[in-house]
C-alpha distance (Angstrom), angle and dihedral (degrees) to the residues before:
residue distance angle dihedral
X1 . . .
X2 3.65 . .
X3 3.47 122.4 .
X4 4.32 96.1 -105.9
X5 3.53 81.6 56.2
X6 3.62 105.8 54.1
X7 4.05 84.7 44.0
X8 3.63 83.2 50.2
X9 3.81 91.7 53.9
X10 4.05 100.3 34.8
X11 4.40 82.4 52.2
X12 4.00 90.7 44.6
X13 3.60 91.2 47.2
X14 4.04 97.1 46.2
X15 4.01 80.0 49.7
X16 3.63 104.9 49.2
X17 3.65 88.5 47.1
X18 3.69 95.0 60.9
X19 3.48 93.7 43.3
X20 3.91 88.0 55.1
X21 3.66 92.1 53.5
X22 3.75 94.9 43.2
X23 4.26 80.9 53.1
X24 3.78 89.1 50.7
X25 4.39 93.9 48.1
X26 4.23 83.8 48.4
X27 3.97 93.6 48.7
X28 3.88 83.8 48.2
X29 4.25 84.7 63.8
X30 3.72 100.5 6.4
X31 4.07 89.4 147.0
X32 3.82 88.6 62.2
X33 3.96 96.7 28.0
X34 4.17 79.5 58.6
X35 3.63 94.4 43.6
X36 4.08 94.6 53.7
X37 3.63 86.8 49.9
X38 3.69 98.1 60.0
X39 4.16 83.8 45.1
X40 3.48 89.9 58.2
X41 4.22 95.3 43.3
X42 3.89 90.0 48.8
X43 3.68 85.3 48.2
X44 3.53 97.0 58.7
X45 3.49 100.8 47.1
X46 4.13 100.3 35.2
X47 3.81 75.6 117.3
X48 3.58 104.9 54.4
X49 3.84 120.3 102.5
X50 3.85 84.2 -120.5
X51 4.08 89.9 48.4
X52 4.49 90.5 42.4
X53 3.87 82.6 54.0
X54 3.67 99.1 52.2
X55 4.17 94.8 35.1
X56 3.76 87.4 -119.7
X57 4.21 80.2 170.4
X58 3.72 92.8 71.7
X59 3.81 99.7 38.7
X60 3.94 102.7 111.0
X61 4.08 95.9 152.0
X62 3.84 135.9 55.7
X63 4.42 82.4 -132.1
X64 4.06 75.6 55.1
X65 3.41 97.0 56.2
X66 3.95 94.2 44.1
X67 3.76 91.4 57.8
X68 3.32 106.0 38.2
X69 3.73 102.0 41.8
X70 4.23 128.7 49.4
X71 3.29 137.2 -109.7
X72 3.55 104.4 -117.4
X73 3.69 158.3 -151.2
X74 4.15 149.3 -168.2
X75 3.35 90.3 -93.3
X76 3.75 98.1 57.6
X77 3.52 92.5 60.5
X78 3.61 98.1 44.7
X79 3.86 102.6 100.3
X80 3.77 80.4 38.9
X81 3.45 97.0 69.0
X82 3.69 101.2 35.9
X83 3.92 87.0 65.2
X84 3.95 88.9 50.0
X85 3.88 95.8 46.3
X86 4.05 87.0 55.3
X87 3.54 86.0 48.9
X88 3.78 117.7 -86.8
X89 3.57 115.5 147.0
X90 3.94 132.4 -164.7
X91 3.69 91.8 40.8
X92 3.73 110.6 118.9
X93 3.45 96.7 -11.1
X94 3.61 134.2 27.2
X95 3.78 100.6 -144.2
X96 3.72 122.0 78.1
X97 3.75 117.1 -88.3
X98 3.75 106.0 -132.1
X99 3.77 94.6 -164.7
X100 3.66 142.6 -28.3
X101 3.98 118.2 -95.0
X102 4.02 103.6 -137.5
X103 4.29 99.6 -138.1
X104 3.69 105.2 -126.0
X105 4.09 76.9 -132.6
X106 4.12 116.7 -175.4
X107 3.70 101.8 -108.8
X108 3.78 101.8 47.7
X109 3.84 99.5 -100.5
X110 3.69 109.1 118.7
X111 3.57 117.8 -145.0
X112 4.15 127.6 -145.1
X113 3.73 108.2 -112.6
X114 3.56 116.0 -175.0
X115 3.71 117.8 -123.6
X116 3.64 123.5 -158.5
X117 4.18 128.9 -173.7
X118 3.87 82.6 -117.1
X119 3.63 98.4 48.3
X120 3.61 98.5 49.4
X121 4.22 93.3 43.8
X122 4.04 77.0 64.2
X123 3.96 94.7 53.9
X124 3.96 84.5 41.3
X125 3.70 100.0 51.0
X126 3.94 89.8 48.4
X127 3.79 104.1 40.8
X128 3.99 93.5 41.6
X129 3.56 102.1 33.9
X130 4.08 113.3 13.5
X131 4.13 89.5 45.1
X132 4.35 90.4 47.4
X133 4.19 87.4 47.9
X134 4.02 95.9 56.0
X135 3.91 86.2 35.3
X136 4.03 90.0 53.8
X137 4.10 78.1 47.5
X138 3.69 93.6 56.0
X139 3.37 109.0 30.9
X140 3.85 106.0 29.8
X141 3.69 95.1 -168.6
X142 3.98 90.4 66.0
X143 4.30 78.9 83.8
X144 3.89 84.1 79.6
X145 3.64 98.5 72.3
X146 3.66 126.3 -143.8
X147 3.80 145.5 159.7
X148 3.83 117.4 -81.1
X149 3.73 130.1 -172.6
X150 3.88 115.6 -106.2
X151 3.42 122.7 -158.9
X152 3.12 105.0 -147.3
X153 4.12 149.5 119.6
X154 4.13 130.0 -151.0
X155 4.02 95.3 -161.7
X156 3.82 104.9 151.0
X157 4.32 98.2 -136.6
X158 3.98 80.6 -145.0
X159 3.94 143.4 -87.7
X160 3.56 129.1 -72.7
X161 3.71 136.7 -125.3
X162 3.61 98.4 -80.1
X163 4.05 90.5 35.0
X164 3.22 113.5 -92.2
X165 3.43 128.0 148.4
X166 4.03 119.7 -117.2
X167 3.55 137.4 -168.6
X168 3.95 144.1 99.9
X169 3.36 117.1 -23.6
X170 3.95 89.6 -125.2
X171 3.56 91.7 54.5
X172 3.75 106.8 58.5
X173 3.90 84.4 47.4
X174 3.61 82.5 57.6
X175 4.04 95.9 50.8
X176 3.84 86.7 60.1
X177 3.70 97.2 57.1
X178 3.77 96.2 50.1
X179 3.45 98.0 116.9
X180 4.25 100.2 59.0
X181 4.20 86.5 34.7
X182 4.09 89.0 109.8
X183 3.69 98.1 46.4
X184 3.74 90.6 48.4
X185 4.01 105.3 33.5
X186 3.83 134.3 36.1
X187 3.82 93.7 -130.3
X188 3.45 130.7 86.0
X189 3.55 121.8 -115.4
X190 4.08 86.1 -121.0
X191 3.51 84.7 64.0
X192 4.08 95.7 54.4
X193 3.95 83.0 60.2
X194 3.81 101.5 61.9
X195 3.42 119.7 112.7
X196 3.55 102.5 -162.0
X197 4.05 111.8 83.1
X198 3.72 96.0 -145.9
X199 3.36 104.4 44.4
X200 3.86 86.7 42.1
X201 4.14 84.8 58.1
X202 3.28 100.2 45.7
X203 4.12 98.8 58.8
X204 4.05 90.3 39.3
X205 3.80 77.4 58.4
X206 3.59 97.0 42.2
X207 4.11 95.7 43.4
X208 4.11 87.9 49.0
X209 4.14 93.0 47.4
X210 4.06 78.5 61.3
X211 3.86 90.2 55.9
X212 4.12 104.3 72.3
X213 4.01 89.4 -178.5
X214 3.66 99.7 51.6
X215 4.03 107.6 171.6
X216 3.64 99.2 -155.1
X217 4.42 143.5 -36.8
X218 3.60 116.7 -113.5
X219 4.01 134.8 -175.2
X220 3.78 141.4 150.4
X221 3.24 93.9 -104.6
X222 4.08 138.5 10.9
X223 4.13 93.9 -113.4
X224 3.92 95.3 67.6
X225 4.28 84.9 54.3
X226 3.62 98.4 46.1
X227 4.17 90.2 43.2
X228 3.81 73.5 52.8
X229 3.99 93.9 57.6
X230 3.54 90.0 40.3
X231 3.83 98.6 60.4
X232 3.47 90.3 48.3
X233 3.48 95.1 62.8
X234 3.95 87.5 51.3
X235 3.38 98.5 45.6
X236 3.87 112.1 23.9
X237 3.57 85.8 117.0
X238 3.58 103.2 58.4
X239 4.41 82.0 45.2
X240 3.64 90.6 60.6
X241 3.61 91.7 59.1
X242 3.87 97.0 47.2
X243 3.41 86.8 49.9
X244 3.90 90.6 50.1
X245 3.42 93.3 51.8
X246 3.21 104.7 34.1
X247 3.84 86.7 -120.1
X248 4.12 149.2 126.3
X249 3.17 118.5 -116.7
X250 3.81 115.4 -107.8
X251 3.98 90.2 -143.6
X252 4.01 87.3 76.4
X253 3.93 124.5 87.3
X254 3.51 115.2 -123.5
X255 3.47 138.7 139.9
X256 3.72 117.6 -111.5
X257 3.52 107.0 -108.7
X258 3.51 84.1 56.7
X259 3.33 103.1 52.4
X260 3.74 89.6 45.8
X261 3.68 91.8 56.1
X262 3.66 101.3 49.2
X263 4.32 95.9 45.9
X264 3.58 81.8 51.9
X265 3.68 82.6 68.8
X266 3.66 104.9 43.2
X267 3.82 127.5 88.1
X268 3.49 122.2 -158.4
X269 4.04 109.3 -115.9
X270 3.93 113.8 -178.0
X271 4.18 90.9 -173.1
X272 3.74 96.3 51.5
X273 3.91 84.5 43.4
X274 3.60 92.6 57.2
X275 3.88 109.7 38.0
X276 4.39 80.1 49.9
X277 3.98 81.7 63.4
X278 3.56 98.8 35.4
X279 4.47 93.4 50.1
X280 4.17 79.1 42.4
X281 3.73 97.8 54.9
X282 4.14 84.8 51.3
X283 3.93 86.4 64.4
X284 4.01 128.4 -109.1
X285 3.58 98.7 -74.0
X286 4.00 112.2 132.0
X287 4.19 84.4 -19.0
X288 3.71 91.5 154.7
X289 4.19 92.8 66.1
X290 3.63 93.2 42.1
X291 3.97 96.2 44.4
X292 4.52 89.9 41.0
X293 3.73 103.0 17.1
X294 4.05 83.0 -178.3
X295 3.68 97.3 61.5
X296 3.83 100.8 122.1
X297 4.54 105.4 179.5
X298 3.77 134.9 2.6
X299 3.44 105.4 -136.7
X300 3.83 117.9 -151.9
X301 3.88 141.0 106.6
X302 3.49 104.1 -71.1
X303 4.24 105.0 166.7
X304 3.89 127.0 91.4
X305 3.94 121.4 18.0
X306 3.83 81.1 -15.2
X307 4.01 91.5 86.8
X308 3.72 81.6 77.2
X309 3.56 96.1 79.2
X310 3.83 94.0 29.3
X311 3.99 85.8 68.8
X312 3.63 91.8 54.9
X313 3.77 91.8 36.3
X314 3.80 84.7 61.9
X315 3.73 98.8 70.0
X316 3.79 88.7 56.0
X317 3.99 95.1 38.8
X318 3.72 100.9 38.4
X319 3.47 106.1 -174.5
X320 3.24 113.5 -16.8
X321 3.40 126.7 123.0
X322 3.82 128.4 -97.3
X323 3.99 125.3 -154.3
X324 3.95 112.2 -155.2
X325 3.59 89.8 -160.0
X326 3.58 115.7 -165.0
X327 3.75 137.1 -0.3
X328 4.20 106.3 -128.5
X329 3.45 155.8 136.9
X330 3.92 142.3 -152.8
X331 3.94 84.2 -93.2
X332 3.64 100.3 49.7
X333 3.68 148.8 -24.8
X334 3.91 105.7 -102.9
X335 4.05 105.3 178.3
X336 3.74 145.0 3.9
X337 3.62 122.7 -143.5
X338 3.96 117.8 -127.6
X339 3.68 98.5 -158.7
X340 3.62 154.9 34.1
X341 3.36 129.8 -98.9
X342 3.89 91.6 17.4
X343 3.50 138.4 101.1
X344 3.92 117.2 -158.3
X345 4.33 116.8 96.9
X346 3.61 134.3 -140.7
X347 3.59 105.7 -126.1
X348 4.13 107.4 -115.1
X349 3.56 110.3 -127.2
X350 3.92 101.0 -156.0
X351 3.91 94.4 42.8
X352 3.75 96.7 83.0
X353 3.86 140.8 -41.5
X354 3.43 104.5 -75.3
X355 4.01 121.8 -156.7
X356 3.76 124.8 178.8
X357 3.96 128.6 -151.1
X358 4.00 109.3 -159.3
X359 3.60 98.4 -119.6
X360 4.34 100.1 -120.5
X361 3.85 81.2 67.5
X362 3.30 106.4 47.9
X363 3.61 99.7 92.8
X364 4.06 84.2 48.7
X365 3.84 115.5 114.4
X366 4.09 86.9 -130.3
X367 3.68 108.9 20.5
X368 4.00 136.7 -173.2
X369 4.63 95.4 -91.8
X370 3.62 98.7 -168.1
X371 4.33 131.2 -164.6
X372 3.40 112.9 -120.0
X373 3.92 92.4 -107.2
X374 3.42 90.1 61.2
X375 4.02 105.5 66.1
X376 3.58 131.5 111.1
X377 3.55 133.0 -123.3
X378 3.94 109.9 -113.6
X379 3.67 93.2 24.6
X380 3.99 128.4 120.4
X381 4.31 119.2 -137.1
X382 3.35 139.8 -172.9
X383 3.99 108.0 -130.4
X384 3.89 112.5 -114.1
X385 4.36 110.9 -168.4
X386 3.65 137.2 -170.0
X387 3.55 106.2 -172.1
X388 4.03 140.6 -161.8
X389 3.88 84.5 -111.8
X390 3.68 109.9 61.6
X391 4.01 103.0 -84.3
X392 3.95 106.6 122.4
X393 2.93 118.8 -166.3
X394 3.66 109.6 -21.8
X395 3.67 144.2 173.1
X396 3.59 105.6 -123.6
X397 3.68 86.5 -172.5
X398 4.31 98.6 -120.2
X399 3.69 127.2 123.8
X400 3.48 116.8 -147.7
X401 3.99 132.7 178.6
X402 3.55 126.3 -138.3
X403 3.88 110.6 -123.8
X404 3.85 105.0 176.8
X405 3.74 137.9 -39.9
X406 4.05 136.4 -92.1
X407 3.51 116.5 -148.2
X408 3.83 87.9 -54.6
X409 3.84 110.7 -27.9
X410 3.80 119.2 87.0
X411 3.45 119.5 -110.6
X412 3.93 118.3 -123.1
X413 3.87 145.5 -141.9
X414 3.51 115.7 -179.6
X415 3.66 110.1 -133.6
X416 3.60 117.3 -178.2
X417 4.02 139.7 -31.4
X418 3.55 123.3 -111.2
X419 3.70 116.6 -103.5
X420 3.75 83.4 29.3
X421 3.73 102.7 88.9
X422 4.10 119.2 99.3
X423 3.50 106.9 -114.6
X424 3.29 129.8 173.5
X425 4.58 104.9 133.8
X426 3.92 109.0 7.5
X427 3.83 82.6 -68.1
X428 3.77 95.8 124.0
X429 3.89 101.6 -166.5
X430 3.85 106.5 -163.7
X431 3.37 126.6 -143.6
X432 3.88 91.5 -111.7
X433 4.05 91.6 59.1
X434 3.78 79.9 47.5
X435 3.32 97.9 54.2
X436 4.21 99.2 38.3
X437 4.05 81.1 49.6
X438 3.96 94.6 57.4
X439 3.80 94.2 41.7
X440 4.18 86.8 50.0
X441 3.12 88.9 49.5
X442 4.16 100.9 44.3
X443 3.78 83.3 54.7
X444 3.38 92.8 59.4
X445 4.23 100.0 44.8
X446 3.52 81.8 44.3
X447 3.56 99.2 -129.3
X448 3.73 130.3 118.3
X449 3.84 122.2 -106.2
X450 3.88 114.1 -115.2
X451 3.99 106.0 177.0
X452 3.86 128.4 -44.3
X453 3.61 140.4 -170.3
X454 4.08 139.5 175.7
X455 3.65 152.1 -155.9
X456 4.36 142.9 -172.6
X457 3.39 114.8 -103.9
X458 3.87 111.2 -158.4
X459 3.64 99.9 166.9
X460 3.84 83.6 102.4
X461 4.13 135.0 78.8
X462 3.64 78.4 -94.1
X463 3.98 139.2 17.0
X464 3.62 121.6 -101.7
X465 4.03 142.1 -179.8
X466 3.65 115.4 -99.3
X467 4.13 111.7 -158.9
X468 3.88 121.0 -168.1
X469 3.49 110.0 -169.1
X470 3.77 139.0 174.0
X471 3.53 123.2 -146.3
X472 3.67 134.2 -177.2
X473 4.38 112.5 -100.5
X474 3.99 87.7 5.2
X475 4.16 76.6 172.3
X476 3.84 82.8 75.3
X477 3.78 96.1 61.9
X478 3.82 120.9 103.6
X479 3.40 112.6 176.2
X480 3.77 117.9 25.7
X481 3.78 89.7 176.6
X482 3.38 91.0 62.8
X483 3.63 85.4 44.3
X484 3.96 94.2 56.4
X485 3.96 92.7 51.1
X486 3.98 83.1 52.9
X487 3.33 93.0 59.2
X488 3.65 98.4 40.6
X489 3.67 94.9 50.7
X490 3.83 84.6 58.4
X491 3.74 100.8 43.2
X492 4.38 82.0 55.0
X493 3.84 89.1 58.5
X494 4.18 96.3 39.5
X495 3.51 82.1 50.7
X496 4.11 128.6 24.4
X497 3.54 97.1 -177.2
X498 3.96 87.0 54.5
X499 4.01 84.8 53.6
X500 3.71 94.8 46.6
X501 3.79 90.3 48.4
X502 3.96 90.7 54.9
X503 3.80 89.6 43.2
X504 3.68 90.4 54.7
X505 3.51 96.0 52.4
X506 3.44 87.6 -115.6
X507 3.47 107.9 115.0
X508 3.94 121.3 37.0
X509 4.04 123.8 -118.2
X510 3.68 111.1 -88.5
X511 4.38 120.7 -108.5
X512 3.82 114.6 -129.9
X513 3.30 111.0 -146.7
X514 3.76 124.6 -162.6
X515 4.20 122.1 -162.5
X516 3.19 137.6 176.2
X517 3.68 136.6 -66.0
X518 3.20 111.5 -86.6
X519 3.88 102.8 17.9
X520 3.47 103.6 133.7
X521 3.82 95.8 54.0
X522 3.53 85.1 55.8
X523 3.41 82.5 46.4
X524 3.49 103.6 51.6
X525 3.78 86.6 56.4
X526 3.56 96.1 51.8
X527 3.99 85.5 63.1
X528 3.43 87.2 49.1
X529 3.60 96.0 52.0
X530 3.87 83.8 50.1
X531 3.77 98.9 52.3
X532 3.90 116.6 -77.4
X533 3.71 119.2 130.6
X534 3.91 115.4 -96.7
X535 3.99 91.5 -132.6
X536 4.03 95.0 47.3
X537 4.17 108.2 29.9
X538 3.76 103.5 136.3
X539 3.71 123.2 -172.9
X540 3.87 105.8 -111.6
X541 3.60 119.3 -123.6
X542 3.76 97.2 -150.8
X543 3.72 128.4 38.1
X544 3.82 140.4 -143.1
X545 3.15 104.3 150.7
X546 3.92 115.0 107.9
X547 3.79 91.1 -155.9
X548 3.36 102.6 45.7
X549 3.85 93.3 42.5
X550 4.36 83.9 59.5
X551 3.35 91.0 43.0
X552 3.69 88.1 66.5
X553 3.83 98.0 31.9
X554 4.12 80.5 62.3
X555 3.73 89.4 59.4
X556 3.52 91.9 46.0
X557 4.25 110.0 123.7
X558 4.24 97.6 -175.6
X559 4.03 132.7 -17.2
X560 3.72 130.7 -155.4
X561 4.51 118.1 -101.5
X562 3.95 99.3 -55.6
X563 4.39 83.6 -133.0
């Protein structure tokens, strides 16, 4: 470690462990830490046509606020936005917006989230510094420093009308740390620009093979890591000979400049070369301790329809310990984990003004909007936020459950998204019962679970579930009928109401659908293609759009008895 980086590391740790204290002090009084927050917000944009509109001036309460200002939604910023992406300023917010965060959204339709240098110093402060202090908590080792491998890319999606930049969230935060990016990450900044995926993956993998004492692999999400595993199985050979040679492969695309810059930086290293094909030849299994024994967390969401990729993850990662790190969104950061290996989120007071609608109202025309300090253990909500950006108070569509307290801020577990739930007769199947049901159910076909989605069908007498599911060797299965009533007889226990529903006649028997391997890559591209940010595309559980429901129906390879 050079000695930049361990002044790097000795500052970051100094840092994070002052912004974990100041965390602790606001936890102690998060209800009026969160209510001086929304003081200073309204105070900032009293000015605003949004804030003249809603008399943010006279607001002097949190009851104020409630009354005099909506609960919101997308849509009721729409025209909003359009103005301020030609160029209008002062609208919603009086600072500048430096670009537009692109919401990695469920359905493939990115959303313009407005970015300002005040909002994203927030994110900053608590991903960089706030996640590092619990991590130097949990794993005390963390205080040594070292590189990591970051999978991520900085590809600006483009610039709108009145020239602003757009693009994921994630990615402008990433623009603004350019300049320490080699002292905390193995890849080059060239390689943050590529837009191709693969090619992208397999020179992070190639830059961290050089780094022997590699401190720890971190991503958005767990797909990018395991997509990582997987391409070293394909191409470990080709690796070992960069890494002999101190070369790039010629089979990857890039432009020449780039090439040029990024075998300027590699060295050829014969030992490194060999024990990669020597730990390869043993198989994959718990690869990343044997290939960077010093690898101490991987750090990427792990909760919800996540865990699907954390089981396959496993047989790469063994045992070592994963840190979901914080609970967020384009609009705001909501939580930070405290822990490894766990998945529920302290809510951060000082991130935004957070307001909570007790789920069995939110469908009410006036329901129950409850403070933060105010929840009950136990109890489900629909997250309410008013954000540093110009969103006030507005649905971001999650339901979360409150699962204990710190100090005084709830702790979190994200349940489900809005718009997300299977619903066909009040049954309400959540995407947890969904996702317990398939796993049951893989157990039994004895065949692992690659990636899934659904849809309703109501083109029948009744409305029914619709799964498409990949598997690995799909040639192997014989009866996907039988298959189907597997998976229905699961889905009935994971959730009785479903069962009673089907019993009743009320609900039709669900379709399995099989497709190809490798569908939801292709998948995950096509959402891509249609707008959703390259660092944040997740596979939606639930479908409604026609086009991308036939876009997997073409990929389909066999399909249960259409009853």
């Amino acid at each position: 470690m050079s000695m930049l980086q361990k002044i790097l590391s000795l500052t970051m740790n100094v840092a994070s462990n002052s912004c974990r204290r100041k965390f602790e002090e606001d936890t102690l009084q998060a209800g009026a830490v969160n209510q001086a927050v929304l003081k200073e917000i309204l105070n900032i944009n009293k000015d605003t046509e949004y804030g003249r509109k809603y008399q943010f001036s006279s607001i002097m309460s949190a009851a104020d606020y409630k009354a005099k200002v909506p609960v919101t939604s997308y849509e009721d910023y729409r025209p909003y936005i359009e103005r301020m992406a030609d160029g209008a300023v002062n609208i919603l917010t009086s600072l500048p917006v430096i670009y537009f965060g692109l919401s990695s959204g469920t359905t493939g339709k990115s959303k313009l989230i407005p970015v300002t240098a005040q909002s994203r110093k927030v994110v900053n402060s608590n991903m960089m510094l706030l996640t590092q202090g619990m991590l130097l908590q949990a794993v005390p080792e963390v205080r040594k420093g070292g590189r990591g491998l970051f999978l991520m890319n900085s590809v600006k999606a483009g610039m709108t009308a009145g020239g602003i930049p757009t693009g994921a969230a994630t990615s402008g935060g990433m623009n603004s740390m350019r300049f320490i990016v080699p002292y905390l990450w193995t890849s080059p900044p060239e390689i943050l620009q590529l837009a191709d995926q693969r090619t992208a993956l397999y020179l992070h993998l190639l830059f961290a093979l050089q780094e022997k004492d590699l401190a720890y692999i971190n991503a958005p999400f767990p797909s990018p890591i395991l997509q990582l595993f997987r391409l070293l199985e394909e191409e470990w050979l080709s690796l070992v000979n960069d890494l002999a040679e101190g070369s790039i492969s010629k089979q990857l695309e890039l432009e020449p400049e780039v090439r040029s810059k990024l075998t300027k930086r590699m060295r050829p290293d014969t030992a490194r070369a060999e024990q990669l094909a020597k730990e390869a030849r043993r198989g994959m299994g718990n690869i990343t301790s044997r290939l960077w024994p010093k690898v101490l967390y991987i750090c990427c969401v792990a909760g919800g329809s996540f865990s699907i990729y954390m089981d396959k993850l496993r047989q790469y990662t063994g045992d070592i310990p994963y840190y979901s790190a914080v609970y967020g969104a384009t609009e705001a950061m909501l939580g930070i984990c405290t822990r490894t290996n766990d998945t529920t989120y302290v809510v951060s007071p000082r991130t935004a003004y957070h307001e909570f609608i007790p789920v069995e109202e939110a469908e009410m025309p006036n329901p129950a909007v409850l403070n933060l300090e105010q929840l009950e253990k136990g109890q489900s909500y629909e997250v309410v936020i008013t954000n540093q950006a110009g969103f006030y108070r507005y649905k971001l569509g999650d339901v979360v459950k409150v699962v204990d307290y710190y100090n005084c801020s709830p702790v979190i577990e994200f349940l489900y998204r809005k718009g997300q739930l299977l619903n066909v007769d009040a049954e309400k199947t959540q995407e947890a019962a969904v996702l317990a049901a398939l796993k049951k159910a893989a157990k039994i076909w004895g065949s692992d679970l690659v990636d899934y989605t659904t849809a309703i069908d109501l083109d029948g007498p009744v409305g029914r579930y619709v799964f498409f599911v990949e598997v690995q060797e799909p040639e192997k299965v014989l009866d996907y009928t039988t298959w189907q009533g597997i998976l229905e007889k699961a889905l009935k226990e994971a959730n009785p109401r479903y069962g009673a529903g089907i019993e009743a006649g009320r609900i039709g028997s669900l379709l399995l659908q099989i497709v190809r391997p490798g569908t939801f890559q292709r998948f995950q591209r096509e959402l891509i293609l249609r707008g959703a940010s390259e660092n944040q595309v997740k596979i939606p559980r639930v479908l409604s759009d026609e086009v991308l429901k036939d876009f997997l129906e073409q990929c389909t390879l066999s399909e249960g008895i259409r009853k």
